[in-house]
C-alpha atoms as one frame of an Amber mdcrd trajectory, in Angstrom:
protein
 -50.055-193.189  -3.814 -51.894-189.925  -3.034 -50.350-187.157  -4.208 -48.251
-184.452  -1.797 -48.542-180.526  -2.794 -45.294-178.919  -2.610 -44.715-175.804
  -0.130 -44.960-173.628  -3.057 -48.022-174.870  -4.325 -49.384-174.711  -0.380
 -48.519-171.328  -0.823 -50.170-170.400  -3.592 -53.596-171.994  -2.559 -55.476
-168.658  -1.584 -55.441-166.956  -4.833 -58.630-167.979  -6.153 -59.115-168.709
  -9.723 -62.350-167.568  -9.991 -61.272-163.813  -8.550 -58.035-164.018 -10.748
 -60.173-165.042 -14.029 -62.701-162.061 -13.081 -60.089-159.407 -12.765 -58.585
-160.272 -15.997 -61.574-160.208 -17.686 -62.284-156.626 -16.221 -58.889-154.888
 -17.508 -58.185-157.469 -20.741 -54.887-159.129 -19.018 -54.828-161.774 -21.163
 -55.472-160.274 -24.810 -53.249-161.520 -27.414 -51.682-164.701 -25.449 -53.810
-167.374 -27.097 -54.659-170.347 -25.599 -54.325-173.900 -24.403 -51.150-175.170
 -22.629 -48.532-172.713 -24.115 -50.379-169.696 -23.300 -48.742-167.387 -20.988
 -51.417-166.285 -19.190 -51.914-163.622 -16.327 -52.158-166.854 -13.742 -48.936
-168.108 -14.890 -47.123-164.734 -15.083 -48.513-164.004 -11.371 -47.024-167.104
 -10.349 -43.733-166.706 -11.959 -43.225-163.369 -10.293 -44.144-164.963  -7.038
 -41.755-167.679  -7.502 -39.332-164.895  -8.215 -40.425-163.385  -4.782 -40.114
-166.091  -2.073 -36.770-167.664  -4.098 -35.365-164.470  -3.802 -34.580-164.237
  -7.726 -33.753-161.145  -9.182 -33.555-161.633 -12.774 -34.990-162.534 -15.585
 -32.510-165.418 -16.226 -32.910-166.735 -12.775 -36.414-167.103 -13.192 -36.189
-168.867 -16.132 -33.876-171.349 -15.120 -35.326-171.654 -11.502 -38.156-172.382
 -12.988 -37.137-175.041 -15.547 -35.361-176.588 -12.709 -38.655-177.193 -11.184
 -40.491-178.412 -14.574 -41.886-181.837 -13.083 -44.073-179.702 -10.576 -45.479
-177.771 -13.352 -48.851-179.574 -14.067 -50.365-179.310 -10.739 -49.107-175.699
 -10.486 -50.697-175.252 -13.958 -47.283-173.796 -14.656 -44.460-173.674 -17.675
 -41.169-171.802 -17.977 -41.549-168.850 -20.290 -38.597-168.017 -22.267 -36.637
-164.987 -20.828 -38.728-162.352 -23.889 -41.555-163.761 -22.911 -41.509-162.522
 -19.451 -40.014-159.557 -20.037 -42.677-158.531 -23.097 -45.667-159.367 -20.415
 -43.902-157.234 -17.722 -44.272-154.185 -19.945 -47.253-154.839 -21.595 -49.717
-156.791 -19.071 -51.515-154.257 -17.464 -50.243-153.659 -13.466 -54.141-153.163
 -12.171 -54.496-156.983 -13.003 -52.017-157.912 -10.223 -52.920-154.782  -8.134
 -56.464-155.968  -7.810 -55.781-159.531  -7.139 -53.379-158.295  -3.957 -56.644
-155.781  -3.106 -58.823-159.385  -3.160 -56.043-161.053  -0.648 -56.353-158.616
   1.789 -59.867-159.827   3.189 -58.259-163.136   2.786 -55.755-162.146   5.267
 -58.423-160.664   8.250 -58.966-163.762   9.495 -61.332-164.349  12.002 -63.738
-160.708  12.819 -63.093-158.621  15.572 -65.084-159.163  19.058 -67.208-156.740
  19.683 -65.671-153.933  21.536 -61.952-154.599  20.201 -60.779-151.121  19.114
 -59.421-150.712  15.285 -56.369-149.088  14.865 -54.857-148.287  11.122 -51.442
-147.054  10.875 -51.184-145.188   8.095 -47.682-144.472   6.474 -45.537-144.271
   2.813 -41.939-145.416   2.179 -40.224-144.265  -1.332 -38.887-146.738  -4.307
 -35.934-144.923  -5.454 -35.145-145.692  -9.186 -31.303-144.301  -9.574 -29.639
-144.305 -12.806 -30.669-143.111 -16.343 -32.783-145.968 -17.312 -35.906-144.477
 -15.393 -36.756-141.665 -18.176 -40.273-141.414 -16.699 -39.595-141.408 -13.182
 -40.732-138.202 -11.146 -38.896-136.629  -8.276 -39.551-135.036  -4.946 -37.593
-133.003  -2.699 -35.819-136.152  -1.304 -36.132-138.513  -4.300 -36.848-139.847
  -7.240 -39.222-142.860  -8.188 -42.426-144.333  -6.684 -44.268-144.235  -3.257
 -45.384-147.232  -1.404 -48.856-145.819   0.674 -49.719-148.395   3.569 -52.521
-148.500   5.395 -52.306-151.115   7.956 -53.698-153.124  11.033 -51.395-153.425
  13.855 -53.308-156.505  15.734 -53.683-158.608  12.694 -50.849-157.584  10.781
 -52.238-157.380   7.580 -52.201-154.380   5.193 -55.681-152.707   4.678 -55.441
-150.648   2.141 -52.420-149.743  -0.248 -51.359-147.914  -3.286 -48.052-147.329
  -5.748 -47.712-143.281  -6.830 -45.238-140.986  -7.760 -42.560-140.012  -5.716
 -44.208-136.861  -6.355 -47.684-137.379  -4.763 -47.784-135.554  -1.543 -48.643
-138.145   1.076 -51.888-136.896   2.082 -53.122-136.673  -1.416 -52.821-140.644
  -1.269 -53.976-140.579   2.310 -57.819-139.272   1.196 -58.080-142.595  -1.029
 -57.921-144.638   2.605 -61.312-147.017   3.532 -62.804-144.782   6.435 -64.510
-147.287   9.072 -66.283-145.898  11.537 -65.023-146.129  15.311 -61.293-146.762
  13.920 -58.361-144.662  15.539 -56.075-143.482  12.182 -52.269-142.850  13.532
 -50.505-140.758  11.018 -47.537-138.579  11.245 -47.165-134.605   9.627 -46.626
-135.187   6.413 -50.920-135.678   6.773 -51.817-132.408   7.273 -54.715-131.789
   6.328 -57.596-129.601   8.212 -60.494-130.426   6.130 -59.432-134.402   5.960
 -59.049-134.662   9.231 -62.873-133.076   9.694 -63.760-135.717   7.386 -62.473
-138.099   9.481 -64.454-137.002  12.532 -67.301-136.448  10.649 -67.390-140.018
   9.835 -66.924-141.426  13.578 -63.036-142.595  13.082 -60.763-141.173  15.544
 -56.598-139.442  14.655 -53.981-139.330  16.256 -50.891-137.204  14.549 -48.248
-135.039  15.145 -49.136-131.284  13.588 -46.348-129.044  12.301 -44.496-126.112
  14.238 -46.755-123.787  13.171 -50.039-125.173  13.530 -52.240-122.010  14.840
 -53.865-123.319  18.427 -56.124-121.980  21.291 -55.560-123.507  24.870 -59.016
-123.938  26.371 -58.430-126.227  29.074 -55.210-127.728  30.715 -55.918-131.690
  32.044 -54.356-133.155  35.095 -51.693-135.627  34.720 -51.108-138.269  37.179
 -47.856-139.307  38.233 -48.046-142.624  37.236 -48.753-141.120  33.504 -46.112
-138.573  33.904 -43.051-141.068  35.165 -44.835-143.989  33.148 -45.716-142.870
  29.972 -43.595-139.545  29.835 -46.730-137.298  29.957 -45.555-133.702  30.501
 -49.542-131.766  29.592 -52.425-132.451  28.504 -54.168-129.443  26.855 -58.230
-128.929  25.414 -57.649-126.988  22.305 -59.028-125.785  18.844 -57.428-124.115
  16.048 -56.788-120.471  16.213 -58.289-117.562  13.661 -59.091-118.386  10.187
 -58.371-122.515  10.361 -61.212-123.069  12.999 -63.294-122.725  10.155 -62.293
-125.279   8.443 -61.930-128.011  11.564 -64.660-126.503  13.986 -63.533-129.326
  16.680 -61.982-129.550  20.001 -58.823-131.246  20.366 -56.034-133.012  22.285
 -52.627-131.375  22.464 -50.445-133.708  24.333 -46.982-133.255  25.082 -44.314
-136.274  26.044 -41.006-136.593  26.861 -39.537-139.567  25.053 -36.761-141.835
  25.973 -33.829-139.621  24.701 -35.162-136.818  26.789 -36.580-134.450  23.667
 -40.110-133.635  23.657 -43.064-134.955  21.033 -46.600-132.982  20.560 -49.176
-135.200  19.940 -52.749-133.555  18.121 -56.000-136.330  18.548 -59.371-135.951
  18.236 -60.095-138.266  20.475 -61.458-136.219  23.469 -62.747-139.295  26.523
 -59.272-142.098  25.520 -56.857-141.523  28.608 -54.138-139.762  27.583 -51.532
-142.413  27.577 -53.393-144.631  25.767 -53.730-142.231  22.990 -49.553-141.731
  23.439 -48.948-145.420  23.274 -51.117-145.684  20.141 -48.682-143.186  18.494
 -45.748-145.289  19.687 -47.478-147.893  17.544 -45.889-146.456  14.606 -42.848
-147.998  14.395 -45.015-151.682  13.566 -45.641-149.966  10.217 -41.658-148.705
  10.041 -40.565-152.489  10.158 -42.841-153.566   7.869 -41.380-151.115   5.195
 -38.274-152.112   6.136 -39.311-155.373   6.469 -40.507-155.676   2.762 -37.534
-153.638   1.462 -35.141-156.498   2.583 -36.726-159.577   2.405 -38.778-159.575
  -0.968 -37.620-158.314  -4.234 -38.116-154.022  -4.993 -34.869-152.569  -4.320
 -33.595-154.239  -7.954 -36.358-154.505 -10.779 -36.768-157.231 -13.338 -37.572
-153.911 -16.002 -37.106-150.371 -16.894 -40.845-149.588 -17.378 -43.025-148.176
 -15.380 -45.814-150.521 -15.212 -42.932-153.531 -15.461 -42.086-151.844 -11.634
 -45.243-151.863 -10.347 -46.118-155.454 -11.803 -43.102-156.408  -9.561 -43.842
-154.179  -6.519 -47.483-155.759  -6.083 -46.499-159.379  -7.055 -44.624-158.362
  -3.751 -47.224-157.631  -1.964 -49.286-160.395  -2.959 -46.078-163.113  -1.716
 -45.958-160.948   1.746 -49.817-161.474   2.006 -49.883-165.340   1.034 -46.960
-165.675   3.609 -49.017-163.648   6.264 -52.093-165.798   5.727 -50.046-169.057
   5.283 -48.056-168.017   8.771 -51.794-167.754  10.346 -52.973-170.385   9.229
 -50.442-172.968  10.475 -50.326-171.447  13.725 -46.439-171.200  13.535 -45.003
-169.651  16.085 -41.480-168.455  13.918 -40.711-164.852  13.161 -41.692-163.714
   9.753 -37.828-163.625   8.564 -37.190-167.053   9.844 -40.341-168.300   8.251
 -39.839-166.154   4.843 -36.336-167.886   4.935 -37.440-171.367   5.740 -40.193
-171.160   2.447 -37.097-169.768   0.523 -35.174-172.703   1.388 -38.290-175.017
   0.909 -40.479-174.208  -1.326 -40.410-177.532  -3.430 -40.183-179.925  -0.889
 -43.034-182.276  -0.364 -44.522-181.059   2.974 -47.132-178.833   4.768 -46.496
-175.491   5.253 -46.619-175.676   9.068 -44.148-178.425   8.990 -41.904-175.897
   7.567 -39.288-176.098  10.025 -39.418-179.555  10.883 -36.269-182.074   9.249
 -37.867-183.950   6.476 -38.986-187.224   7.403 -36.766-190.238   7.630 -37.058
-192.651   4.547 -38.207-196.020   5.553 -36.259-198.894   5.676 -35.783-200.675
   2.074 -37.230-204.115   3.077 -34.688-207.494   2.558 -35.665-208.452  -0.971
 -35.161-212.098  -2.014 -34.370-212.879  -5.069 -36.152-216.078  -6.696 -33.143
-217.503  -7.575 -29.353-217.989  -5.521 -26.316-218.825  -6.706 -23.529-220.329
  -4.540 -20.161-220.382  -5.608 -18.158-223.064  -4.430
């Protein structure tokens, strides 16, 4: 009888061996775990804390006994249950750029199929805080609003798929992060103004990409040119003007450009300023593209509530980012595992239905489909009757 990969195991397929054995090679994840089948190796910690993430576990002791629950589907998943020091001795001491890099690897993974030619790239870029409360966070750093870690997002709106992403301090200014992003020329980069940043966003131009932010209060302009507004764009799309600018005195020297000043009226009647680059798009085109931004609001909150990095499985640092980008790495396998069956769910309703699933017997785009119905046991006849009088 052949044999039938579980939903977990369906999962899991993407994460290439070869890439995971090449990235622990190049940062040493697996010194000092021996070998042969007791080892606990990087694959088999990876795969713990992703079990961890789509079961919705959120300690140490559940993972252990989840998994030992599960032990018969532990050869094909090359898998065994650690004991609970185990697993917390590799989530301080395995280093975090081994799962880091294998989530950077998955992202290609998740493209898909390449753009047509023409198809405009827009990257909404964006960072959500990891508050770590309490006194058991000795190293954490603070901002003015909190104290922890920084999730930085860079991400496509018509695939759905991160781009580019890093874990910082809380302390790390946004836009420091923000310089680190993959420029690709022709893209449109929607930010808000915690990106200010006049000689970044010449970069940006320099390189062919297109931006579309809000700037701060005080941002120093000159109004060269006012643009006409049609009615449809002023009732439609809440245009109110459409100015030609550049920046005023000492800052022009630093982004010699002209620019976009646009001014809408949003739904609860206060007024948003909009600063592009992007001189020939119509102008509510380039106000719908900042409306975009809320597709990169869910997905923070998204992640925050469906996947495991509100509570941590350890008090280290590099324990908390092990965790935050094994998360990352379950919300890309379920993005490419979603496109790849063609299912039509929502991602919490999928998410849920692998939660609820993910050792059952079936393929992944059967997911929400009632298990099948066991056959019929056939009459069996036994060689011999007895009749009792």
């Amino acid at each position: 009888m052949p044999y039938t990969p579980t939903a977990f195991q369906r999962l899991l397929e993407p994460l290439d061996r070869r890439v995971i054995a090449r990235v622990v090679a190049a940062h040493d994840g697996d010194r000092g775990v021996g070998h042969g089948d007791n080892a606990w190796s990087c694959e088999r910690h990876l795969k713990s804390l992703l079990f961890a993430q789509l079961a919705g576990l959120t300690s140490l002791r559940q993972i252990v006994t989840g998994l030992g629950a599960h032990s018969r589907w532990f050869y094909h998943l090359n898998l065994r249950a650690p004991c609970r020091s185990t697993l917390a001795d590799a989530n301080t001491e395995r280093p975090a750029a081994v799962f880091r890099d294998i989530a950077l690897a998955l992202i290609p993974v998740a493209a898909g199929a390449l753009r047509s030619e023409g198809e405009a790239l827009i990257r909404l870029l964006d960072a959500t805080p990891i508050p770590l409360k309490g006194d058991g966070f000795p190293w954490a750093e603070a901002n003015a609003r909190t104290r922890g870690l920084k999730l930085h997002l860079l991400y496509d709106s018509r695939q759905r798929r991160p781009v580019w992403f890093d874990v910082t301090s809380a302390k790390i200014d946004d836009v420091v992060a923000g310089r680190a992003i993959p420029l690709e020329r022709g893209a449109t980069y929607v930010f808000d103004k915690a990106y200010v940043d006049y000689a970044w966003w010449r970069q940006l131009h320099d390189a062919g990409c297109r931006f579309v932010t809000r700037p701060k209060s005080n941002v120093p302009l000159r109004r060269l040119a006012l643009r006409p507004v049609s009615e449809h764009d002023h009732q439609q799309a809440g245009i109110e003007s459409d100015w030609i600018v550049d920046l005023a005195s000492q800052q022009r020297a630093r982004l010699p450009i002209l620019l976009r000043r646009i001014v809408l009226r949003r739904e609860d009647g206060r007024l948003l300023t909009i600063l592009s680059n992007d001189i020939g798009r119509p102008v509510a085109e380039i106000a719908a593209l900042y409306r975009k931004r809320w597709q990169i609001e869910l997905l923070f909150r998204w992640i925050k509530q469906h996947l495991k990095i509100r509570s941590f499985l350890g008090r280290s640092e590099n324990a908390i980012r092990l965790q935050i980008f094994a998360a990352m790495i379950a919300y890309l396998l379920l993005r490419i595992a979603a496109r790849n069956s063609r299912s039509s769910l929502l991602a919490l309703r999928f998410a849920d239905l692998v939660r609820t699933r993910l050792f059952e017997r079936r393929p992944v785009a059967a997911i929400d489909k009632p298990p099948d119905a066991a056959p019929p046991h056939p009459d069996v006849q036994n060689q011999l009757g007895f009749a009792y009088a």
